[in-house]
gemmi code that builds the backbone of each chain (N, CA, C; Angstrom):
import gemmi

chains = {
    "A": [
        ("UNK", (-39.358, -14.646, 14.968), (-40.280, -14.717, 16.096), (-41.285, -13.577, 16.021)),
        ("UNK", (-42.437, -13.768, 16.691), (-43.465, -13.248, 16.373), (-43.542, -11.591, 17.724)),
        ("UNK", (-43.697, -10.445, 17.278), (-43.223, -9.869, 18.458), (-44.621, -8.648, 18.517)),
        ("UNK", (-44.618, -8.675, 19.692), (-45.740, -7.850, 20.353), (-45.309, -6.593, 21.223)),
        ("UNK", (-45.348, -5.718, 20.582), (-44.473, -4.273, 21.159), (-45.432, -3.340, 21.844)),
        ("UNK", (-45.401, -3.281, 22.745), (-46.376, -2.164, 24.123), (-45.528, -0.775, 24.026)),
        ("UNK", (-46.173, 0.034, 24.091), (-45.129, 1.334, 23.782), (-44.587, 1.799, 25.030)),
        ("UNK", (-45.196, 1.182, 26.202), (-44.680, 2.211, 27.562), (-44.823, 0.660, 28.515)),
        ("UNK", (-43.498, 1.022, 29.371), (-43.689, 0.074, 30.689), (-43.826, 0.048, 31.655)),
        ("UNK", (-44.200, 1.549, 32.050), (-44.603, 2.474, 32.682), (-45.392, 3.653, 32.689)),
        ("UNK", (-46.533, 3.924, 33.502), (-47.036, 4.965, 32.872), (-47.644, 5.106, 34.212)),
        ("UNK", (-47.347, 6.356, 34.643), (-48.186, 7.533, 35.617), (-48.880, 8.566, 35.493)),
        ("UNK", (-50.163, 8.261, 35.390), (-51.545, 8.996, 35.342), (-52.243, 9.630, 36.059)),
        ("UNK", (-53.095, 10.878, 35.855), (-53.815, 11.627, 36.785), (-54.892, 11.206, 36.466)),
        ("UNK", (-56.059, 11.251, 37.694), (-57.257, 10.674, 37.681), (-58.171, 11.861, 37.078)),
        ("UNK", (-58.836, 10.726, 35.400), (-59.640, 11.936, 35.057), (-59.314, 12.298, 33.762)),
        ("UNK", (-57.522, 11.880, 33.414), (-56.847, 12.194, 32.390), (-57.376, 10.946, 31.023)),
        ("UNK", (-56.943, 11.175, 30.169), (-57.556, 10.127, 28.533), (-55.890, 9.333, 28.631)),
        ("UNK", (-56.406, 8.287, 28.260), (-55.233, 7.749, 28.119), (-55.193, 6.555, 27.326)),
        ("UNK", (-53.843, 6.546, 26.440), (-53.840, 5.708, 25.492), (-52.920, 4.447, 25.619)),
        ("UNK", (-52.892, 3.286, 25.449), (-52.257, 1.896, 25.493), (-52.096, 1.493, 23.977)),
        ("UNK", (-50.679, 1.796, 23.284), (-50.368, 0.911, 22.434), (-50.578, -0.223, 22.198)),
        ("UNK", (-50.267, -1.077, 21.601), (-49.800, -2.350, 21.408), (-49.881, -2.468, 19.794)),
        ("UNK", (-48.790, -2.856, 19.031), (-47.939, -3.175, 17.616), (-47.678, -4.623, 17.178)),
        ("UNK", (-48.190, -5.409, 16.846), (-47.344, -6.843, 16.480), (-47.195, -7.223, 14.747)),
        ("UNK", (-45.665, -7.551, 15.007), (-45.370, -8.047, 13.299), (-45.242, -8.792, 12.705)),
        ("UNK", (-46.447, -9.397, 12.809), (-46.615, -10.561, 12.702), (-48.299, -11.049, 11.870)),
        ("UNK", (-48.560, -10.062, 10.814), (-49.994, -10.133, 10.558), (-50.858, -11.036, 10.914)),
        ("UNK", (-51.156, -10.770, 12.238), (-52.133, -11.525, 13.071), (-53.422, -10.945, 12.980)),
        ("UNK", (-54.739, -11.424, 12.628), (-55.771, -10.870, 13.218), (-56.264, -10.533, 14.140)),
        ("UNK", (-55.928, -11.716, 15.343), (-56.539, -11.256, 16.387), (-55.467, -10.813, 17.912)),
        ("UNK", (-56.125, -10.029, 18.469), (-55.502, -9.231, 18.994), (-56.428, -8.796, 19.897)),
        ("UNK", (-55.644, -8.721, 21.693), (-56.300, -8.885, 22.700), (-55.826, -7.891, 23.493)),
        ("UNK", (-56.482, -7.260, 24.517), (-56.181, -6.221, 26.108), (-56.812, -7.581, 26.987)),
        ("UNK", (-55.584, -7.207, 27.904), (-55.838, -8.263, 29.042), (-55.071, -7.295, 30.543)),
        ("UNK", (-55.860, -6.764, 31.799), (-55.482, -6.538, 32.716), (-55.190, -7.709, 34.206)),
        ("UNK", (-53.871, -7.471, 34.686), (-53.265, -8.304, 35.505), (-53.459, -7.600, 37.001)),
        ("UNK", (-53.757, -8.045, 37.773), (-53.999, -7.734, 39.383), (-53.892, -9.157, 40.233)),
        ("UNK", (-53.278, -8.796, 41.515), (-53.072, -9.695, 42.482), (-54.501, -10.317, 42.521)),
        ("UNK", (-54.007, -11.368, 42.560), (-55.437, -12.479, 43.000), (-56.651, -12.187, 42.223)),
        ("UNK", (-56.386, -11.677, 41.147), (-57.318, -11.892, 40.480), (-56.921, -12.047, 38.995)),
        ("UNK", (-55.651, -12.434, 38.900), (-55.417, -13.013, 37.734), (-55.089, -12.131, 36.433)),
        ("UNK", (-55.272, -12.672, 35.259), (-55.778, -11.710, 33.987), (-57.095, -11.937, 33.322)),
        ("UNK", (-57.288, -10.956, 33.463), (-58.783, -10.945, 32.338), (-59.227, -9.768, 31.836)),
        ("UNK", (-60.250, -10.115, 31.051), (-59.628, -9.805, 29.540), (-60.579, -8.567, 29.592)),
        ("UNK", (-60.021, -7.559, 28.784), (-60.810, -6.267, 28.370), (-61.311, -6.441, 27.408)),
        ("UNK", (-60.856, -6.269, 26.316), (-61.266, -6.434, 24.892), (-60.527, -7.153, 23.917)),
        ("UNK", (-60.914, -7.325, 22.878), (-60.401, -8.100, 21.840), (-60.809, -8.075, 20.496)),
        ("UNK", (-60.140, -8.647, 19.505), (-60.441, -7.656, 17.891), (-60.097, -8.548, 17.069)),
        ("UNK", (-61.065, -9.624, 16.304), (-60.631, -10.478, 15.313), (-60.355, -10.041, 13.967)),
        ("UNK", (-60.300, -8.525, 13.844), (-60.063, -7.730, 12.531), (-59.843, -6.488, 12.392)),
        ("UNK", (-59.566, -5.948, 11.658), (-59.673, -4.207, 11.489), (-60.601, -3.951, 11.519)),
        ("UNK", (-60.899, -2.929, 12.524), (-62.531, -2.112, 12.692), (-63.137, -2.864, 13.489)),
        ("UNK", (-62.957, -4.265, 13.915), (-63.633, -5.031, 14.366), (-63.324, -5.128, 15.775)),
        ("UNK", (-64.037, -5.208, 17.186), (-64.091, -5.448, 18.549), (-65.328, -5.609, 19.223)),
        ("UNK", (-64.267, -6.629, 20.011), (-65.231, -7.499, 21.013), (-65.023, -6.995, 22.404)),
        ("UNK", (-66.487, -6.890, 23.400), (-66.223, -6.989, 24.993), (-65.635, -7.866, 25.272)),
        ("UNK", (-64.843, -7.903, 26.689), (-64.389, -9.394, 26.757), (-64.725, -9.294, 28.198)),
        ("UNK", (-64.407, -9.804, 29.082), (-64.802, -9.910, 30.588), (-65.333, -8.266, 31.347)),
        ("UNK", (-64.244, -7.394, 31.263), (-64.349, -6.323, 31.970), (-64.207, -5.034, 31.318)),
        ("UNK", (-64.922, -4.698, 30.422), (-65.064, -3.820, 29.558), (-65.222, -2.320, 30.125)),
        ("UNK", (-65.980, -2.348, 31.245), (-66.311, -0.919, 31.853), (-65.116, 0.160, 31.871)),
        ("UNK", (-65.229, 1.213, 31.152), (-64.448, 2.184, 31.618), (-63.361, 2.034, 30.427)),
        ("UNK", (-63.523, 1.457, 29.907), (-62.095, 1.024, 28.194), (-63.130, 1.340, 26.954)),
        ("UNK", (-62.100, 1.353, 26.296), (-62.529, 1.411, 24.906), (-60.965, 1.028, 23.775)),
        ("UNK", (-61.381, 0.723, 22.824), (-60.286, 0.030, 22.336), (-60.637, 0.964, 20.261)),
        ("UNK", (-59.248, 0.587, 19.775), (-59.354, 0.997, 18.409), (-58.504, 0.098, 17.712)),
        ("UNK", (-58.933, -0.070, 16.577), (-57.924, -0.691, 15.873), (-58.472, -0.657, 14.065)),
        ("UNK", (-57.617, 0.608, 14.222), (-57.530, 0.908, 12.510), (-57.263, 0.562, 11.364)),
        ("UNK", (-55.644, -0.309, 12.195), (-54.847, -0.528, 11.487), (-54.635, -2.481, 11.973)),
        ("UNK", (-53.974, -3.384, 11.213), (-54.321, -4.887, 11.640), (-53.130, -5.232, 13.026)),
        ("UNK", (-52.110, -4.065, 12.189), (-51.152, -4.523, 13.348), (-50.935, -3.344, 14.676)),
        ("UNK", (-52.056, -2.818, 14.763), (-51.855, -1.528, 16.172), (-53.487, -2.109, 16.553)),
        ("UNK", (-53.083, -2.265, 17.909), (-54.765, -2.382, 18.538), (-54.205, -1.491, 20.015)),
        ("UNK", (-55.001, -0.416, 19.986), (-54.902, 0.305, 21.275), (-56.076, 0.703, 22.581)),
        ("UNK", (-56.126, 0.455, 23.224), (-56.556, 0.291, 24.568), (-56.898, 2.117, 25.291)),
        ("UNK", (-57.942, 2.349, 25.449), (-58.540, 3.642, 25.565), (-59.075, 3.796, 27.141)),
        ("UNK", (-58.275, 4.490, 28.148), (-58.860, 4.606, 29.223), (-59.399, 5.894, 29.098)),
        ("UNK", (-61.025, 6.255, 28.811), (-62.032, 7.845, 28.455), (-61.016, 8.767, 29.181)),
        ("UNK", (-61.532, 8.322, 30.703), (-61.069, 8.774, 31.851), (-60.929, 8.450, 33.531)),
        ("UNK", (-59.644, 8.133, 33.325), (-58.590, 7.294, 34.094), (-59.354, 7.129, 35.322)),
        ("UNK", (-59.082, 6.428, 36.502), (-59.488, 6.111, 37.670), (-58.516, 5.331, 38.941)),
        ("UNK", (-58.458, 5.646, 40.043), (-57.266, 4.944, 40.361), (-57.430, 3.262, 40.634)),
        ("UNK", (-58.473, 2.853, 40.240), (-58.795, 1.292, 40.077), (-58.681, 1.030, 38.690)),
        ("UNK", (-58.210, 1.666, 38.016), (-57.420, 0.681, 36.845), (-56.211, 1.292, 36.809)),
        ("UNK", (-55.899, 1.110, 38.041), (-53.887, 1.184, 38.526), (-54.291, -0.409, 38.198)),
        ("UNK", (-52.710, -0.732, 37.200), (-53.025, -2.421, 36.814), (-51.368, -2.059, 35.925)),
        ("UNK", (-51.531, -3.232, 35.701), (-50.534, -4.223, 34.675), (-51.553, -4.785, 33.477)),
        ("UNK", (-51.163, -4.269, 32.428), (-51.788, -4.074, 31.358), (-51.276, -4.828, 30.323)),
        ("UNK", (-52.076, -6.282, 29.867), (-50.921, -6.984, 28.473), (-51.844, -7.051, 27.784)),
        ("UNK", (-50.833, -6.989, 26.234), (-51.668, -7.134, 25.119), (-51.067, -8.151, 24.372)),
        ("UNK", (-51.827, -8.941, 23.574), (-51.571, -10.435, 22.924), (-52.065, -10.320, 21.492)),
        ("UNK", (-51.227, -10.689, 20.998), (-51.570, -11.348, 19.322), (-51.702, -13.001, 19.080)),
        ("UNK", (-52.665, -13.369, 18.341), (-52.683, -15.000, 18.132), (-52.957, -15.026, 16.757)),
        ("UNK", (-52.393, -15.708, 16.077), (-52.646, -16.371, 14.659), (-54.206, -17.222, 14.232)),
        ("UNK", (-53.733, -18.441, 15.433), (-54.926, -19.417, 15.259), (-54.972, -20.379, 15.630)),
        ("UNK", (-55.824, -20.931, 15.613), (-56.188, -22.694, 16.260), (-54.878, -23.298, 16.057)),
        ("UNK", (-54.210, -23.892, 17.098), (-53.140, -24.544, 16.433), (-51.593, -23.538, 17.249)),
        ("UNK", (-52.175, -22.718, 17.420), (-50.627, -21.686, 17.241), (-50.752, -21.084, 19.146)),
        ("UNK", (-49.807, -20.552, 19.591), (-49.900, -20.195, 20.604), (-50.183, -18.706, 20.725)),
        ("UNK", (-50.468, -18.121, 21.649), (-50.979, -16.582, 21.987), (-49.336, -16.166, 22.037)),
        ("UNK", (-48.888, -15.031, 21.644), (-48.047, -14.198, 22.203), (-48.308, -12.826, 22.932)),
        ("UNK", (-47.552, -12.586, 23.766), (-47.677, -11.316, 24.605), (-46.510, -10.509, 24.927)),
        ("UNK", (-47.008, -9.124, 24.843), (-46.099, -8.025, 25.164), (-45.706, -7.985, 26.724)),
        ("UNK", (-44.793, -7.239, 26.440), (-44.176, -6.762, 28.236), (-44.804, -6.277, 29.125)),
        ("UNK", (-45.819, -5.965, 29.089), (-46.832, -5.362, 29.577), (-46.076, -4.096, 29.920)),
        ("UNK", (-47.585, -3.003, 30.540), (-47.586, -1.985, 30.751), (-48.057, -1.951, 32.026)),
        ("UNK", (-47.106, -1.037, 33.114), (-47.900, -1.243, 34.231), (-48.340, 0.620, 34.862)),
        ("UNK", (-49.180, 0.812, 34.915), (-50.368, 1.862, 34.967), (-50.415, 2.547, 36.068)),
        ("UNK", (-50.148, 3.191, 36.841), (-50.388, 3.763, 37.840), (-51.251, 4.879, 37.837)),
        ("UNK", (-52.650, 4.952, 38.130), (-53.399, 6.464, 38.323), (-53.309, 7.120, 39.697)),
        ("UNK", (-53.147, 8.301, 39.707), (-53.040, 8.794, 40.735), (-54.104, 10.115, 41.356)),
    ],
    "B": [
        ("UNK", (-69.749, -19.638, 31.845), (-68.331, -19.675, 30.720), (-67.266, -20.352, 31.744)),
        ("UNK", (-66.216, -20.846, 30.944), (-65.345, -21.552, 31.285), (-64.308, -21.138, 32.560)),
        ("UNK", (-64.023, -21.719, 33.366), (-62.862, -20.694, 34.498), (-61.947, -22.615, 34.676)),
        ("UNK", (-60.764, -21.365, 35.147), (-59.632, -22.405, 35.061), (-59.079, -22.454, 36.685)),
        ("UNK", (-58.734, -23.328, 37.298), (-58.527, -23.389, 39.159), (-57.362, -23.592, 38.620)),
        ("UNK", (-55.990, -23.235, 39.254), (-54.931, -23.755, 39.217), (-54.651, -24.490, 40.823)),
        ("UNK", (-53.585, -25.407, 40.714), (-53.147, -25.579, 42.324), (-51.916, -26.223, 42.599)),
        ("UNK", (-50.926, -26.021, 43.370), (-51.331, -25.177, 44.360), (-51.280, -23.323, 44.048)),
        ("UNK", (-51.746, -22.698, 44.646), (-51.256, -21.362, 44.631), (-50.228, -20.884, 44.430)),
        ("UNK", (-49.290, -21.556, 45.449), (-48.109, -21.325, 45.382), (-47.086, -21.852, 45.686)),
        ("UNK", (-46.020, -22.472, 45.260), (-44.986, -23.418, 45.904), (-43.740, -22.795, 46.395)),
        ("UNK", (-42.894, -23.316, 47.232), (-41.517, -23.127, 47.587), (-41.173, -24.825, 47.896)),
        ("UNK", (-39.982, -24.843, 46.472), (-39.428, -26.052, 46.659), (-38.060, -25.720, 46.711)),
        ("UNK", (-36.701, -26.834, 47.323), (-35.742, -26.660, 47.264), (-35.022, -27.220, 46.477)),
        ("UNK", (-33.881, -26.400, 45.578), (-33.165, -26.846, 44.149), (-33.043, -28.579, 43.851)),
        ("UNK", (-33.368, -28.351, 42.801), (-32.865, -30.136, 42.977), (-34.490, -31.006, 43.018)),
        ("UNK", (-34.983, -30.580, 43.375), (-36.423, -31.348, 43.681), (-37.232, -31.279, 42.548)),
        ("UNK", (-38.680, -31.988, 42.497), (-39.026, -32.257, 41.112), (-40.488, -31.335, 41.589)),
        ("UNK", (-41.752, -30.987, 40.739), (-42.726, -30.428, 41.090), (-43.869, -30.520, 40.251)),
        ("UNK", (-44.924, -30.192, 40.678), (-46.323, -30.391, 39.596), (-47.484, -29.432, 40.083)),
        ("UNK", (-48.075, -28.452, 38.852), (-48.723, -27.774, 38.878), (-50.092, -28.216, 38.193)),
        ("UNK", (-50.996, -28.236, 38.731), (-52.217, -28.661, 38.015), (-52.943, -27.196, 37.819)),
        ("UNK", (-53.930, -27.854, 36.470), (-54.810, -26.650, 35.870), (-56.041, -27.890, 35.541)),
        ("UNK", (-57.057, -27.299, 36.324), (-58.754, -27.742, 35.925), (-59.377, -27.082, 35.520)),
        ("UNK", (-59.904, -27.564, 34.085), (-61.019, -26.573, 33.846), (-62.832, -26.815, 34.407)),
        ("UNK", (-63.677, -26.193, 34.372), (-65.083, -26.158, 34.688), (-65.541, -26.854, 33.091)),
        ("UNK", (-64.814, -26.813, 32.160), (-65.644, -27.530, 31.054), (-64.539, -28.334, 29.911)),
        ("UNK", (-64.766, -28.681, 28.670), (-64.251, -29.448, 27.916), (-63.006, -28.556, 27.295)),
        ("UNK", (-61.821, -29.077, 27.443), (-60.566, -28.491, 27.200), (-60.385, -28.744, 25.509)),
        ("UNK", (-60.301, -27.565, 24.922), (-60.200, -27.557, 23.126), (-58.482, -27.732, 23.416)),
        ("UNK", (-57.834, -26.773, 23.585), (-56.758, -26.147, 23.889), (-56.325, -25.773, 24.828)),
        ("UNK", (-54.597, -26.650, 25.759), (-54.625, -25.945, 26.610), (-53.331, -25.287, 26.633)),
        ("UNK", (-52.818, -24.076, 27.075), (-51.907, -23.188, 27.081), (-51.015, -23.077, 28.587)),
        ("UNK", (-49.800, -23.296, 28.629), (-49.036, -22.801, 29.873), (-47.879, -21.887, 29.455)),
        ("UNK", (-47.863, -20.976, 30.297), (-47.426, -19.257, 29.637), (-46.556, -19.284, 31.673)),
        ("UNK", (-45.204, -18.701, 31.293), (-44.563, -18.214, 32.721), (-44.333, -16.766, 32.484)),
        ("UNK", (-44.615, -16.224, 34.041), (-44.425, -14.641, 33.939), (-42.842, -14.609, 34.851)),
        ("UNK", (-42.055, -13.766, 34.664), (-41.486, -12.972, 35.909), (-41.927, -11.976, 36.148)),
        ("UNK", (-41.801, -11.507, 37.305), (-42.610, -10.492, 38.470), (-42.679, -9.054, 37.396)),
        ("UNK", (-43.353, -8.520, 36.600), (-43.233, -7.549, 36.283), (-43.207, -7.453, 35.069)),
        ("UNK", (-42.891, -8.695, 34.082), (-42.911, -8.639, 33.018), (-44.190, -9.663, 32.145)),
        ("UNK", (-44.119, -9.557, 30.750), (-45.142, -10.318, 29.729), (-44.940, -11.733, 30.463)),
        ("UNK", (-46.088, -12.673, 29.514), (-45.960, -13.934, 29.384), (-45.378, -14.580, 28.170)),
        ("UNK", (-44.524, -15.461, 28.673), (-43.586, -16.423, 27.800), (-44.498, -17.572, 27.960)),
        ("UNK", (-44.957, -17.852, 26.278), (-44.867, -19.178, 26.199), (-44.442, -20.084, 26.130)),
        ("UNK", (-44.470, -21.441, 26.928), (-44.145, -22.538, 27.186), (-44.737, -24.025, 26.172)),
        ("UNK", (-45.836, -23.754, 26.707), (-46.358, -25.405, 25.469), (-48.053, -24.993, 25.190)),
        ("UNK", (-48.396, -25.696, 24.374), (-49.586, -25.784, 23.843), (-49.752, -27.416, 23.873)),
        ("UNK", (-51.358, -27.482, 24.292), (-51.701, -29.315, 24.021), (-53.021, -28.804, 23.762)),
        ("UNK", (-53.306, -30.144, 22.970), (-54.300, -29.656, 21.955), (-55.534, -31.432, 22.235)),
        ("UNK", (-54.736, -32.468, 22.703), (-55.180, -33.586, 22.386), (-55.221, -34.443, 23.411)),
        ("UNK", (-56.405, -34.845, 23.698), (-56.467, -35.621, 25.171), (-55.185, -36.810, 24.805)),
        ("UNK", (-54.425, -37.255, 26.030), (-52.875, -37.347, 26.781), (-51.672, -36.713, 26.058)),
        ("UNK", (-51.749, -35.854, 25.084), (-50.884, -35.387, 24.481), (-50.196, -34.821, 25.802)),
        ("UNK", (-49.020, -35.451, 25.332), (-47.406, -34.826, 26.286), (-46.691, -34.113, 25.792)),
        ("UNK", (-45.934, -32.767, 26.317), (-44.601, -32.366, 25.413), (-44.250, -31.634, 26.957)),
        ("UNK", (-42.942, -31.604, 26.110), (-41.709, -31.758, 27.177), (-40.518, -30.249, 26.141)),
        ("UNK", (-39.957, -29.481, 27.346), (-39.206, -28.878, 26.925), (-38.118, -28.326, 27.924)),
        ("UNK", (-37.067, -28.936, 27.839), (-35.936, -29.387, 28.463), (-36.403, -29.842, 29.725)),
        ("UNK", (-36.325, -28.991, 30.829), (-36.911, -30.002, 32.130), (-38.111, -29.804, 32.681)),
        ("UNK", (-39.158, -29.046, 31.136), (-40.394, -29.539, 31.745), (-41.462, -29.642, 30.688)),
        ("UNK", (-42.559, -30.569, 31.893), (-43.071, -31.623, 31.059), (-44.923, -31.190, 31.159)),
        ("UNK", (-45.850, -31.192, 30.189), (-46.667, -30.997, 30.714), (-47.718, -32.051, 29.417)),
        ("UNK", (-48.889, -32.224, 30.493), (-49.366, -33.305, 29.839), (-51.111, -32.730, 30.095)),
        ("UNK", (-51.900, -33.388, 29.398), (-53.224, -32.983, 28.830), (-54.527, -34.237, 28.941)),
        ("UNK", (-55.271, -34.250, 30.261), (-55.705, -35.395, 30.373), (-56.923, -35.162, 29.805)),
        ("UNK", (-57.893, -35.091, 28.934), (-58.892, -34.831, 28.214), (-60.071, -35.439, 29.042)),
        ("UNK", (-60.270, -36.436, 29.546), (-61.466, -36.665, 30.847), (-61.584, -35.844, 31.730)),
        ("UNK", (-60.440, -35.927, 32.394), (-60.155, -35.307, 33.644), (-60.805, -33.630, 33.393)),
        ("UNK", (-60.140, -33.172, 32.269), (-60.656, -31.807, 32.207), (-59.455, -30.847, 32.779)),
        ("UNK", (-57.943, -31.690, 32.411), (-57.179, -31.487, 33.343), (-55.856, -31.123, 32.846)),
        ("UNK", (-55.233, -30.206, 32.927), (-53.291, -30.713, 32.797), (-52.506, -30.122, 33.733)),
        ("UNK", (-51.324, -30.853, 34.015), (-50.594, -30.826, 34.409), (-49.471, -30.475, 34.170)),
        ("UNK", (-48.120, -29.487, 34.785), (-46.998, -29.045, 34.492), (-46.220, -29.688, 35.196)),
        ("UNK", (-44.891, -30.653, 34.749), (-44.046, -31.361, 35.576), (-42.751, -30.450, 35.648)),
        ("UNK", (-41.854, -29.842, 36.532), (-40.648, -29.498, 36.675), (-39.836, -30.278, 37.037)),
        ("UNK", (-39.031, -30.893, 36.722), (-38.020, -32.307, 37.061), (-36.652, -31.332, 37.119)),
        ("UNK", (-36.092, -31.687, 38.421), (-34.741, -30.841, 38.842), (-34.760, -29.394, 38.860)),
        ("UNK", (-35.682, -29.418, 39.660), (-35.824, -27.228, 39.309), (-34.523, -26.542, 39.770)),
        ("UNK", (-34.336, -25.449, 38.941), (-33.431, -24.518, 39.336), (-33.891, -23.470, 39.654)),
        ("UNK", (-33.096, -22.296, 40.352), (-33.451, -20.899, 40.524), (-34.092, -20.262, 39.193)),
        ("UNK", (-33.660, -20.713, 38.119), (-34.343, -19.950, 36.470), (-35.774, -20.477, 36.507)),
        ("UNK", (-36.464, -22.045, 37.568), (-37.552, -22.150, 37.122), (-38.705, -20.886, 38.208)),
        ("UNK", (-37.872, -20.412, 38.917), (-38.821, -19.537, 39.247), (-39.689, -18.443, 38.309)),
        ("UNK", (-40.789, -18.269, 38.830), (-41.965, -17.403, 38.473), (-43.604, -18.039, 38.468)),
        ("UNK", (-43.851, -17.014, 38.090), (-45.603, -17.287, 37.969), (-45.790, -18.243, 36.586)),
        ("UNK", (-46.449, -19.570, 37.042), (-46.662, -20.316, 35.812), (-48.332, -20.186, 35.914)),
        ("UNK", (-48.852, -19.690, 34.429), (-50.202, -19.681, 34.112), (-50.783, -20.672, 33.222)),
        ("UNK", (-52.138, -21.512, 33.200), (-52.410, -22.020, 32.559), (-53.864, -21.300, 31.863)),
        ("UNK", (-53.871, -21.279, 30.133), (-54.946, -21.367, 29.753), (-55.767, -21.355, 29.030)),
        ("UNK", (-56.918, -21.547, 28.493), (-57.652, -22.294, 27.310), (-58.619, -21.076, 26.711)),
        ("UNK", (-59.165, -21.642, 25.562), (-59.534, -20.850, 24.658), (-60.760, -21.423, 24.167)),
        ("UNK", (-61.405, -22.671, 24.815), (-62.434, -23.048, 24.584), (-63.212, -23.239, 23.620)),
        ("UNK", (-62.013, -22.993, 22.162), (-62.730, -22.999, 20.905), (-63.656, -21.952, 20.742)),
        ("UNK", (-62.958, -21.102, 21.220), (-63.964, -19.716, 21.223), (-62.755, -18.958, 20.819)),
        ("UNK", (-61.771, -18.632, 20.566), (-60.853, -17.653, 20.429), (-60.394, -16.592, 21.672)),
        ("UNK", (-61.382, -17.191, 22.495), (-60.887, -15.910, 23.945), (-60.377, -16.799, 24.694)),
        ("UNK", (-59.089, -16.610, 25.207), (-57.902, -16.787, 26.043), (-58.324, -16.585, 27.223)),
        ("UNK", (-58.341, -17.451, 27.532), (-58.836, -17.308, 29.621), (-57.793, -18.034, 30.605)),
        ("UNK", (-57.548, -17.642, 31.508), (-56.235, -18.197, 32.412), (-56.790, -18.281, 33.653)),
        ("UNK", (-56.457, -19.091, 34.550), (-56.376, -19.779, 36.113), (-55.428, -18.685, 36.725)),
        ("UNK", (-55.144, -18.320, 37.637), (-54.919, -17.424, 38.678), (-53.343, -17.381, 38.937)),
        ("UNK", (-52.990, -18.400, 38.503), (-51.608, -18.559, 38.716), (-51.244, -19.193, 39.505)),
        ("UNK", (-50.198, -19.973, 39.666), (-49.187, -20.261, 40.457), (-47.692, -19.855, 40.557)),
        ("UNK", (-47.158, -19.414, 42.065), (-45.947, -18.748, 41.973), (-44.874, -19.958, 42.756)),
        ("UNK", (-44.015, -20.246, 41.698), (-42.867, -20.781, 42.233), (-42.312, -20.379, 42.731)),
        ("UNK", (-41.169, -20.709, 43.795), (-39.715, -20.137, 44.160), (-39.221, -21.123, 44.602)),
        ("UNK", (-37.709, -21.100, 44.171), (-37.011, -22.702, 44.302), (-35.771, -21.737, 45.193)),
        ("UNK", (-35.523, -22.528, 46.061), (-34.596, -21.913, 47.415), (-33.008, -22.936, 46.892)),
        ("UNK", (-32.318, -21.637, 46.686), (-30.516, -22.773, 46.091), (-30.603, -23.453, 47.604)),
    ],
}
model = gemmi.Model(1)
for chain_id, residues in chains.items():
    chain = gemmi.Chain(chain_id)
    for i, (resn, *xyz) in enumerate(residues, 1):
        res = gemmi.Residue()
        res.name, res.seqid = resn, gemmi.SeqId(i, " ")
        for name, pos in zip(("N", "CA", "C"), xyz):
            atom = gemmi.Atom()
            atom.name, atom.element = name, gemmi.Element(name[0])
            atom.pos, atom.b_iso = gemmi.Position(*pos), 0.0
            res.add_atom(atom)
        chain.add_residue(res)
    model.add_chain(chain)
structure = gemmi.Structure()
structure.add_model(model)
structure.setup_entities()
């Protein structure tokens, strides 16, 4: 099975602080997604990366930044934190047309 | 760009009873995806449909792909307390970006 590993499932932040969001999958996938979760407003999407070196905006980009060096680490860059991206934080790997998205446990964020 | 309505919002059915979650999209469905959360954790995938009326079914549930309509549907037949959680639907528009409907939250009362 295809597995998508978030490094923290928890994380309490000071407003202001840099902060970093894992995400690992072993599963040599190219593409590879940040997606934030909030009441009533669903998930949508931060960024996304059809390659090494390679990223895309995706809905709500403001205030993120993303890296991905390596094919199977894509990490999620808050500059500096804010207490409106207190969230639940998932990250997804997909193969391809045809195949389904997988997702990590998410990470849920608290700035303070 | 594409957005997905789910409905209803939210259900409370009692054990034993059967149920249906719809997902509409605003445009032409390439792919459609239904993924369940529990409160706090990732999404588990459930099914992929790919083909207007394509059906699949996995143990007691059923979800089907109406390609006019712009539409699918999730059937739960005999829900139990395990079918609780947030069921999400959502498509990729042949674009590679994953977009989801808002959710719907089950809870099935023993």
């Amino acid at each position: 099975d295809v597995k998508v590993t978030q490094s923290s499932r928890y994380l309490v932040k000071r407003t202001g602080e840099k902060v970093f969001l894992e995400c690992v999958q072993d599963m040599d996938h190219e593409n590879m997604f940040w997606y934030r979760q909030d009441p009533g407003l669903g998930l949508r999407l931060i960024y996304f990366s059809y390659d090494v070196k390679m990223k895309e905006k995706g809905d709500i980009p403001e205030g993120y930044s993303v890296s991905r060096e390596k094919k199977e680490r894509f990490s999620l860059i808050l500059e500096s934190a804010s207490t409106n991206q207190t969230s639940m934080y998932l990250c997804a790997s997909f193969r391809g047309s045809g195949y389904g998205y997988t997702f990590g446990s998410g990470t849920r964020l608290t700035v303070v | 760009s594409q957005e997905l309505e789910q409905s209803p919002q939210s259900l409370i059915v009692q054990e034993g009873k059967n149920l249906t979650i719809n997902c509409t999209s605003s445009k032409t469905l390439y792919g459609l995806y239904w993924y369940k959360q529990k409160y706090g954790e990732g999404l588990i995938f459930l099914m992929m449909l790919q083909k207007g009326g394509e059906e699949k079914s996995h143990e007691k549930i059923t979800a089907k792909l109406d390609e006019k309509k712009q539409q699918s549907s999730l059937h739960i037949t005999a829900s139990q307390p395990s079918h609780a959680g947030i069921y999400l639907c959502g498509a990729d528009g042949n674009t590679g970006k994953l977009i989801f409907g808002q959710g719907t939250t089950l809870q099935v009362k023993p």
